[in-house]
C-alpha positions as CSV (number, residue, x, y, z in Angstrom):
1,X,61.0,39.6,19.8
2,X,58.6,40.8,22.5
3,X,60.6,39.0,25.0
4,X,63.9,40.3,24.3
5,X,62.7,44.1,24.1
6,X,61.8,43.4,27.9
7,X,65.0,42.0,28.8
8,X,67.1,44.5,27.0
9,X,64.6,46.8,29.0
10,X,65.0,45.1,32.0
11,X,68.7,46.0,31.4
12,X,69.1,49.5,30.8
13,X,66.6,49.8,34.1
14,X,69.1,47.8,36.0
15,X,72.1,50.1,34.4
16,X,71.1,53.1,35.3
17,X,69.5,52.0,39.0
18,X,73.2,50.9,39.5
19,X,74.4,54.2,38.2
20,X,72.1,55.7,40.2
21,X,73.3,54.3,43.1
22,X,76.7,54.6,42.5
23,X,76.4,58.0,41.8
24,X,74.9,58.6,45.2
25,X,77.3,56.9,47.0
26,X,79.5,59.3,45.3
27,X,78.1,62.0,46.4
28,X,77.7,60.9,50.2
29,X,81.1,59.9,50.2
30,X,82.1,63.9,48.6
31,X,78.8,65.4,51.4
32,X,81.0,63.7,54.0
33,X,84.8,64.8,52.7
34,X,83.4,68.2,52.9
35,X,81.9,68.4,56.2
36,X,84.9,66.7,57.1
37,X,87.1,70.0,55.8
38,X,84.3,72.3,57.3
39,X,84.8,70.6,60.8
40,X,89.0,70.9,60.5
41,X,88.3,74.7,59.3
42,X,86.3,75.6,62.3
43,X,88.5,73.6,64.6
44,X,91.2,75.5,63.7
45,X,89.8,78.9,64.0
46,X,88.2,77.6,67.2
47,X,92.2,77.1,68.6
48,X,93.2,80.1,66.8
49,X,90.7,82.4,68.5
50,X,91.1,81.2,71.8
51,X,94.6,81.1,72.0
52,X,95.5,83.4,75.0
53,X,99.0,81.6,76.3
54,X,102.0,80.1,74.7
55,X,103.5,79.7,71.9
56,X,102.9,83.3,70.7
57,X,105.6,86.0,71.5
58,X,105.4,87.6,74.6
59,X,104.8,91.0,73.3
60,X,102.1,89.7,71.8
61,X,100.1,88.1,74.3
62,X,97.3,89.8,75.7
63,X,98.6,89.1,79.1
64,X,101.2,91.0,78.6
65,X,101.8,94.8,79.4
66,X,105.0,97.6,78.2
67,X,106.0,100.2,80.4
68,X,109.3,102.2,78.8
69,X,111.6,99.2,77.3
70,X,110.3,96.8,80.2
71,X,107.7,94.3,80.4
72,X,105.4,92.7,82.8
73,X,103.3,89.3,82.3
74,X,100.4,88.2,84.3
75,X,99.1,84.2,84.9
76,X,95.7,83.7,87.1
77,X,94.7,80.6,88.2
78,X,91.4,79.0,90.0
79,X,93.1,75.5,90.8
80,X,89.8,75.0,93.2
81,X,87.9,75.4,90.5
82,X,89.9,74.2,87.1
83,X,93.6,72.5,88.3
84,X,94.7,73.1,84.5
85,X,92.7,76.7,83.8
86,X,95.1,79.5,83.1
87,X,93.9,82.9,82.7
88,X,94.2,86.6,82.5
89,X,92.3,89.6,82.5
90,X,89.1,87.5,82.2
91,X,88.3,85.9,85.3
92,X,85.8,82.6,85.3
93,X,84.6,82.5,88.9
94,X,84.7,84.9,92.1
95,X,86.9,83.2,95.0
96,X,90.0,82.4,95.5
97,X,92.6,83.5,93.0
98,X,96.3,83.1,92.0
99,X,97.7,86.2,90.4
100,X,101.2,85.8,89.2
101,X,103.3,88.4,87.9
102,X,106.3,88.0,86.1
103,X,109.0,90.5,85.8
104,X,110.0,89.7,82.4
105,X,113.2,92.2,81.4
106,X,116.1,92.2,84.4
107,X,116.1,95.9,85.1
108,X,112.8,95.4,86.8
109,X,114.5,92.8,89.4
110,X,116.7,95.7,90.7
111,X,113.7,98.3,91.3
112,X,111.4,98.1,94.2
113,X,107.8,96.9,93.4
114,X,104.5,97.5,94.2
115,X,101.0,96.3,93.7
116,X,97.8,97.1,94.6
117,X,94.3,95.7,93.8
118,X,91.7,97.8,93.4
119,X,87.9,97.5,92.9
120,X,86.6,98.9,90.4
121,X,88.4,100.0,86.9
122,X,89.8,103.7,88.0
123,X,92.9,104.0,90.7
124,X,90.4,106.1,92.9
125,X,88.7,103.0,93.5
126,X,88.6,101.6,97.1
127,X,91.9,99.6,97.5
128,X,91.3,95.8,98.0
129,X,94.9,95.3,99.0
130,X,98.5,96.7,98.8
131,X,101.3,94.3,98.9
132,X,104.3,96.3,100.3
133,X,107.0,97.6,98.0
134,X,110.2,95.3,97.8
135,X,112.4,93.7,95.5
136,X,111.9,90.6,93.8
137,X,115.5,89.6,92.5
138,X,114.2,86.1,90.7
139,X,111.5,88.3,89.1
140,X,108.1,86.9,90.4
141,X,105.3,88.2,92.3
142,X,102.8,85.3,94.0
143,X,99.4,86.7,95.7
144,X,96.3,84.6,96.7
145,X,92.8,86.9,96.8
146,X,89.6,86.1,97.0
147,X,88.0,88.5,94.0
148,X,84.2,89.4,94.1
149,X,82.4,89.0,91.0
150,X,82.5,92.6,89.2
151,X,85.3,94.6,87.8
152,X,88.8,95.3,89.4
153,X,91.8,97.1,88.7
154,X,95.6,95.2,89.4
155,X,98.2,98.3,89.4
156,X,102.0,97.1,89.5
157,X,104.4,100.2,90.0
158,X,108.1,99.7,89.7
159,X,110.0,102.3,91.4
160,X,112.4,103.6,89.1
161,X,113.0,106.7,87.5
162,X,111.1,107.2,86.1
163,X,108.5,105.2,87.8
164,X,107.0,102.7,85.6
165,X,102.9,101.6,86.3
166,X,101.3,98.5,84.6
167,X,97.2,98.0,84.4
168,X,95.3,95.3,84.0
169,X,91.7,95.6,83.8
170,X,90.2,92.3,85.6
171,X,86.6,90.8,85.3
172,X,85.8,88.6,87.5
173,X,82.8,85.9,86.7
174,X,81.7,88.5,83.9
175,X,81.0,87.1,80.4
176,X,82.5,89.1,77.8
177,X,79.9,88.7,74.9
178,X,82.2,90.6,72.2
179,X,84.8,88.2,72.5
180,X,82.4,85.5,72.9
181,X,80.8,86.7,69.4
182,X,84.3,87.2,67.9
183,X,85.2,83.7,69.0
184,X,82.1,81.8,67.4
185,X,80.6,83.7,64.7
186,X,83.8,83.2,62.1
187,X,83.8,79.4,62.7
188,X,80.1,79.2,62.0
189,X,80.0,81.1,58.9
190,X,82.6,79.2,57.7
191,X,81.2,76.1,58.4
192,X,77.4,77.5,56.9
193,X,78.9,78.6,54.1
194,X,81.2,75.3,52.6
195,X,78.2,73.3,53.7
196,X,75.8,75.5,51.0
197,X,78.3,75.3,48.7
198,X,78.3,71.2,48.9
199,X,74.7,70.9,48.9
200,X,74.2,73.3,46.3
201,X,77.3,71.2,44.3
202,X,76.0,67.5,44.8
203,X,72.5,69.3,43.8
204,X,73.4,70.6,40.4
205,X,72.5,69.1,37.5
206,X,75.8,69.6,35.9
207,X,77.6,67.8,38.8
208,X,75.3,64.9,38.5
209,X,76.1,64.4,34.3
210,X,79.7,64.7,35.3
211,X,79.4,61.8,38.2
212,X,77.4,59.8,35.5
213,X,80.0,60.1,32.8
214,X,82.7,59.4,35.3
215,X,80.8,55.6,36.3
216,X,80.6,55.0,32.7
217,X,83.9,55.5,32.3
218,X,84.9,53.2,34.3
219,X,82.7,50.7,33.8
């Protein structure tokens, strides 16, 4: 009689060391699903806040600028330095740069253009260069400069009447911490926070009865 109270306890130890370990298999596998969500999350705010070019509408990118009805987009590229880096107003590295500025609505193709660099962020700044004003019928504007690290100021003016001016405020090897902050601090809290809310899940009591009943279920 002994005997068979130690097997039948020798059974119910076995039961529930195999429920145990079922239920925290379980719960690794559900750990792992939602680290797996947390990790597509933050990707995808990642893109979202870092996406400068493409596949928004032009009036909304940041690269873009409104004078009157017409508008003016600037591209800057580092090819020495990245042969796929495309940028804008923030500038990775001092050297030689690609500024290109497209004249996005026709009307500006039939006024004569200017632009000046500047350094600095006001127009009284010393001018850098000045490429003379002509027309650019197929509505682009290629310059190579070499930028100094600091700020600088790109002025487009389009003759017309009236005249119509575009800024854009350039920093050149300058690391913008706001956006920086903007661009990581979402991401993280979003991943912090569905990772506290799976620990605090696969750590509740309730959540472990409800695993339990589940794997006797099915057994």
């Amino acid at each position: 009689m002994e005997e068979k109270r130690q097997t039948r306890g020798m059974s119910v130890s076995r039961e529930e060391e195999k429920q145990k370990g079922w239920t925290g298999q379980r719960a690794s596998r559900l750990l792992k699903q939602l680290l797996g969500v947390a990790a597509i999350l933050t990707a995808t705010l990642n893109t979202s806040a870092v996406y400068a070019h493409g596949g928004e509408a032009l009036e909304e990118d940041s690269c873009t600028r409104r004078s009157g009805e017409n508008l003016v987009h600037l591209s800057v590229y580092q090819p020495q330095m990245d042969i796929t880096g495309h940028y804008c107003t923030n500038i990775p590295s001092a050297g030689n740069t690609v500024l290109v500025i497209d004249l996005v609505d026709p009307p500006l193709r039939e006024m004569p253009i200017s632009v000046k660099l500047i350094k600095g962020s006001s127009e009284e700044g010393e001018v850098l260069t000045q490429i003379r004003t002509a027309l650019y019928e197929d509505g682009v504007i290629n310059t190579e400069q070499v930028l100094e690290e600091g700020k600088h100021l790109l002025v487009i003016t389009a003759d017309g009447m009236p005249p119509l001016k575009y800024f854009y405020h350039l920093r050149v090897e300058m690391i913008n911490y706001a956006e920086v902050f903007r661009a990581t601090i979402g991401p993280a809290v979003g991943l912090l926070l569905t990772t506290l809310i799976g620990y605090k899940l696969l750590r509740s009591r309730r959540f472990k009865n409800w695993m339990v009943s589940r794997g006797n279920r099915k057994a």
